[in-house]
TIRO-2110 file (N, C-alpha, C; in Angstrom, 1 decimal):
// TIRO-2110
99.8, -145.3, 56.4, N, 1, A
99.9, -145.2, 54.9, CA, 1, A
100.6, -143.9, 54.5, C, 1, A
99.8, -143.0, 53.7, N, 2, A
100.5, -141.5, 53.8, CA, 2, A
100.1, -140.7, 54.5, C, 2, A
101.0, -140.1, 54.5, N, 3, A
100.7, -138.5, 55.3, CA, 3, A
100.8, -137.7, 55.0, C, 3, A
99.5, -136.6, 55.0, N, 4, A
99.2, -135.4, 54.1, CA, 4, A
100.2, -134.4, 53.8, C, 4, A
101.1, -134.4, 54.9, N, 5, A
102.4, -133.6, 54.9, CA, 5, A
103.3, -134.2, 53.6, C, 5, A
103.5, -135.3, 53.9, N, 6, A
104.5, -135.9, 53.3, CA, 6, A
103.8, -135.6, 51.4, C, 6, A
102.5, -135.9, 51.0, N, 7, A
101.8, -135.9, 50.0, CA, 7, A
102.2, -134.1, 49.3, C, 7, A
102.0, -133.3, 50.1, N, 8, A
101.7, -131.9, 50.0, CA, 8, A
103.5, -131.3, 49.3, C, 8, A
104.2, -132.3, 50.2, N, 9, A
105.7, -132.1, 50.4, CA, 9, A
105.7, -132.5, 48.4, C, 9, A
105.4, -133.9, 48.4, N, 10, A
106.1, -134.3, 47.3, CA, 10, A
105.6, -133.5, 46.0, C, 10, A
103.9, -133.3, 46.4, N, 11, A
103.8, -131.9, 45.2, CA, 11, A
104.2, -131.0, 44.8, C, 11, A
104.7, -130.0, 46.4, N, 12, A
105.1, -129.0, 45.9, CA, 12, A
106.8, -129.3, 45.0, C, 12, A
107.6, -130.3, 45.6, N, 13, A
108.6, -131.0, 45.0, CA, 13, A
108.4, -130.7, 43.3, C, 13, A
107.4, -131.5, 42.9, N, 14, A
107.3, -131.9, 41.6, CA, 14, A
107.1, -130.7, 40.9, C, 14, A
106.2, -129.8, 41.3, N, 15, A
105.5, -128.9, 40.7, CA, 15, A
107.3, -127.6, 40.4, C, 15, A
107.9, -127.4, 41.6, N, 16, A
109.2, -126.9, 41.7, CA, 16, A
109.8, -127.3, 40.5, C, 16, A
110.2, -129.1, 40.3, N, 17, A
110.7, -129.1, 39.1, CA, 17, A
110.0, -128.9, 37.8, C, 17, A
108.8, -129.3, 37.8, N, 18, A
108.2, -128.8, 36.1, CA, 18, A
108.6, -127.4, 35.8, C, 18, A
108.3, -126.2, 37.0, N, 19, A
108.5, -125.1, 36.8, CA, 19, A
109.9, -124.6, 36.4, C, 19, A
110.7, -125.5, 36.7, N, 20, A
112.3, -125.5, 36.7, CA, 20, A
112.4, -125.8, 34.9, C, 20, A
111.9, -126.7, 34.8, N, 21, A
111.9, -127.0, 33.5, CA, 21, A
111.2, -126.1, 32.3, C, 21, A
110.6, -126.1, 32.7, N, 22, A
109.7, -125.0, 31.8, CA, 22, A
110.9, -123.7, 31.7, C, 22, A
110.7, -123.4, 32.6, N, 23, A
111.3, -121.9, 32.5, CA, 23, A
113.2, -122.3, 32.0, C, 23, A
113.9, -123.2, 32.0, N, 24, A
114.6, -123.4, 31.2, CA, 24, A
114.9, -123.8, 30.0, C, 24, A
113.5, -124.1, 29.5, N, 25, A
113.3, -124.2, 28.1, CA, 25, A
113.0, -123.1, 27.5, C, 25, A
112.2, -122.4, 28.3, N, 26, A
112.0, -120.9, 27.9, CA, 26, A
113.3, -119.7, 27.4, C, 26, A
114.0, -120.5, 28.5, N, 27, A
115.2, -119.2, 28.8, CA, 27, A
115.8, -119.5, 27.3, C, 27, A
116.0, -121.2, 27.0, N, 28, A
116.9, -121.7, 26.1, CA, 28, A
116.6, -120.7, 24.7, C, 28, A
114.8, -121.1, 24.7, N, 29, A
114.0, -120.3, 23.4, CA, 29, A
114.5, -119.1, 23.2, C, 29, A
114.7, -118.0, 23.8, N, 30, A
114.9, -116.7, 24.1, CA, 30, A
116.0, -116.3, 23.5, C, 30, A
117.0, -117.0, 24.3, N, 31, A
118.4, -117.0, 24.0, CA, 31, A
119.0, -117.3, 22.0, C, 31, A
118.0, -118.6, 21.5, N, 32, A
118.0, -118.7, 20.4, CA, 32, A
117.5, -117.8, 19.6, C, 32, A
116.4, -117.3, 20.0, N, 33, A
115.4, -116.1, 19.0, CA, 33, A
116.1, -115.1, 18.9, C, 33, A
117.0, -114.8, 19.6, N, 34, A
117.6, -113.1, 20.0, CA, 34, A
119.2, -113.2, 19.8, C, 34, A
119.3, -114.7, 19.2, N, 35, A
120.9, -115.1, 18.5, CA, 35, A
120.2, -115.3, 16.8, C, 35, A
119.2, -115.2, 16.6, N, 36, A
118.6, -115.8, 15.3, CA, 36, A
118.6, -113.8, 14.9, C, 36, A
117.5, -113.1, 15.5, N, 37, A
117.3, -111.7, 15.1, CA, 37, A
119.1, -110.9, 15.0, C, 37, A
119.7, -111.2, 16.3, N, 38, A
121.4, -109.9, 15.9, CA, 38, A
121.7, -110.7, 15.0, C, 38, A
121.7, -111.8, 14.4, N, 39, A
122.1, -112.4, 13.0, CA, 39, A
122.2, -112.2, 11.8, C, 39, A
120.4, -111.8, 11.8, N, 40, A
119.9, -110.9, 10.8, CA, 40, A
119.8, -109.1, 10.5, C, 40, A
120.0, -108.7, 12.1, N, 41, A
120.9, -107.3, 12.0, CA, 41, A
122.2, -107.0, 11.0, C, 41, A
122.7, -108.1, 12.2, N, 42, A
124.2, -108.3, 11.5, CA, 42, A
124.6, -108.3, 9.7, C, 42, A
123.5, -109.4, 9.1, N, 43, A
123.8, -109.5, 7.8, CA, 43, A
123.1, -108.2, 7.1, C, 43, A
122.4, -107.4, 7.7, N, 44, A
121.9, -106.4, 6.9, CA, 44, A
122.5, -105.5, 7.1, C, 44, A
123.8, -105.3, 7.8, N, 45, A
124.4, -104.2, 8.5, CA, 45, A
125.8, -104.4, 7.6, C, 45, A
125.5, -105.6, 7.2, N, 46, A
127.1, -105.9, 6.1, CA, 46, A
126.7, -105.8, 4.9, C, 46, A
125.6, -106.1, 4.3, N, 47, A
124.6, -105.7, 3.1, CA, 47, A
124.7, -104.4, 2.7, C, 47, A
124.3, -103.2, 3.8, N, 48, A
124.8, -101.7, 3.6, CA, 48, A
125.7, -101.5, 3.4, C, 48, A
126.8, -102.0, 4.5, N, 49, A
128.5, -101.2, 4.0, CA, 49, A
128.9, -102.1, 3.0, C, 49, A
128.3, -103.0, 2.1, N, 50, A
129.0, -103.3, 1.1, CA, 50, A
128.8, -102.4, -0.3, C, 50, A
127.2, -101.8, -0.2, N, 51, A
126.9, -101.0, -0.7, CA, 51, A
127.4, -99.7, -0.9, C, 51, A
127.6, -99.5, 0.6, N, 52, A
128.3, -98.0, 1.2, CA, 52, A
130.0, -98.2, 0.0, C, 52, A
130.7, -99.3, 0.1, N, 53, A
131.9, -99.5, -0.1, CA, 53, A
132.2, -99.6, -1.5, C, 53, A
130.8, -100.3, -2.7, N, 54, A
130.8, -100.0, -4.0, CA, 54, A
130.2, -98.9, -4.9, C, 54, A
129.7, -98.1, -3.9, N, 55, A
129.3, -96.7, -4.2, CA, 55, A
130.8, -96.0, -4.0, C, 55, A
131.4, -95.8, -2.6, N, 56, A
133.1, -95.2, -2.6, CA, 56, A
134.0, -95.7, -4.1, C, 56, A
134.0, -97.0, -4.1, N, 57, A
135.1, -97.3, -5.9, CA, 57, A
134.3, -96.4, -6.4, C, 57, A
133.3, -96.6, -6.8, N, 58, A
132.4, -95.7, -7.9, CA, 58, A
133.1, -94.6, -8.2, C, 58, A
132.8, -93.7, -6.9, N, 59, A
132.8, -92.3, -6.9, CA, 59, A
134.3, -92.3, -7.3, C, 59, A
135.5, -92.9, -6.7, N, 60, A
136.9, -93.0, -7.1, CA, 60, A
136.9, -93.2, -8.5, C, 60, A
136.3, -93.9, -8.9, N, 61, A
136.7, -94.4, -10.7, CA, 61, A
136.4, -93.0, -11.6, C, 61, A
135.2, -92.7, -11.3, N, 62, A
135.0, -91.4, -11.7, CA, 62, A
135.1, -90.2, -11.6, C, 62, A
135.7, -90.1, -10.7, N, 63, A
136.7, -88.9, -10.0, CA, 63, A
138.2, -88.9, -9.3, C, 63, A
138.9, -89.4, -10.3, N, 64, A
140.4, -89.9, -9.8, CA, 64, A
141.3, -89.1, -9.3, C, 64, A
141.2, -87.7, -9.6, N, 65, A
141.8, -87.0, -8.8, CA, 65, A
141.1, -86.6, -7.5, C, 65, A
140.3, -86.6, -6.9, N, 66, A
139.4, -86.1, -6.1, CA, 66, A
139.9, -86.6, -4.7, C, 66, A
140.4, -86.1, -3.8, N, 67, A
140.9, -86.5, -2.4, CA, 67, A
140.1, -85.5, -1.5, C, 67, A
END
């Protein structure tokens, strides 16, 4: 019928791939969370220098000679 070997074999088999899978889904998660966060760096990082860049006109409008 079976043999313990062959039984032991096909577990550790299976168990290899769940683990395989798992941790590929994991990797996937990661990869998305940490493309989702520099995203939100990103837009806050363009938020400032737009700020940075309507404070500079400012300062030009009201000081036209000033170099």
């Amino acid at each position: 019928m079976f043999n313990v070997g062959d039984m032991i074999y096909q577990v550790i088999v299976l168990g290899l791939i769940v683990l395989f899978v798992v941790s590929f889904s994991l990797f996937i998660r990661r990869m998305l969370l940490n493309q989702q966060a520099k995203m939100h760096q990103l837009n806050e990082l363009e938020k400032k220098l737009d700020k940075i860049i309507k404070l500079m006109d400012k300062d030009e409008n009201e000081f036209p000679l000033r170099k």
